[in-house]
N, C-alpha and C positions, 0 to 999 in steps of 0.2 A: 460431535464426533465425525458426523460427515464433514463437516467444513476440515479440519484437522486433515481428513485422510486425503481429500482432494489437495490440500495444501502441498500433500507429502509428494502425493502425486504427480504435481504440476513441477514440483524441486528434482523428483526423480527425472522426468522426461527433460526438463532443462539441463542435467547434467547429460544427458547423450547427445542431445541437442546443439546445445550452447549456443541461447541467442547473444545477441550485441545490446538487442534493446526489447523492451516489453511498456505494456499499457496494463493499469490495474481496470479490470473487467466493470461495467456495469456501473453502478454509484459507489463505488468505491473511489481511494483517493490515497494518495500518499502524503500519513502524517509526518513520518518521522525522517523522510531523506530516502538517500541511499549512501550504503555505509561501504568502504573502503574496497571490502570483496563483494561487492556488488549486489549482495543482500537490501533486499527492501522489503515493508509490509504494506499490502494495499489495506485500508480500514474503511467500515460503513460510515455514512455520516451519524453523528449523536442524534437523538431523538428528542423532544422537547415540546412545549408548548410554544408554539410562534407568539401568542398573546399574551404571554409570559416574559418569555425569554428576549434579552438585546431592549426592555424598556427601564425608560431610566428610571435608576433608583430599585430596583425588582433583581433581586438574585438571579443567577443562572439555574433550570431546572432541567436543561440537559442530561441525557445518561449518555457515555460512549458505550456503547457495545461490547460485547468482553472479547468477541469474537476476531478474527482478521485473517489473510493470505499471506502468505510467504512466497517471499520471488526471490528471484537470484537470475544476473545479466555476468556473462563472460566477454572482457574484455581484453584480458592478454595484457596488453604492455602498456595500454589507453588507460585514463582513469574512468570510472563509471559517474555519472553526471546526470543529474534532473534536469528533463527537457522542458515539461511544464508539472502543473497539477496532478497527472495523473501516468506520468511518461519516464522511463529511464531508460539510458540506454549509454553507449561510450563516446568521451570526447576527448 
């Protein structure tokens, strides 16, 4: 619920705002892009066993988080653009 209302929070303040570009906070990370109106989600990394997970022949026992942030970048008449890993902003 708190992650939710912060999300909401941070989309409120950006639309008075309106940045060009933003960084997802902390160990988050952007899985999915950023999409056309400059909406993006920063996500936690999955959780898993390291001794587990990535050995061969051994399933994945990763869980993603159900969790995530909501962003949004105002670009105007620029397209919105992933800078790296963790970055979007207009180009």
């Amino acid at each position: 619920m708190i992650v939710w209302l912060l999300s909401r929070l941070i989309l409120a303040l950006a639309a008075v705002v309106r940045p060009t570009s933003a960084r997802c906070p902390g160990d988050l990370d952007l899985r999915t892009g950023i999409r056309r109106d400059g909406r993006f989600e920063c996500w936690p990394h999955p959780v898993g066993d390291p001794e587990w997970d990535g050995t061969w022949q051994r399933p994945e026992r990763s869980v993603q988080p159900a969790w995530h942030l909501d962003g949004r970048v105002y670009c105007g008449d620029t397209r919105p653009v992933v800078i790296d890993w963790r970055t979007v902003g207009c180009g």
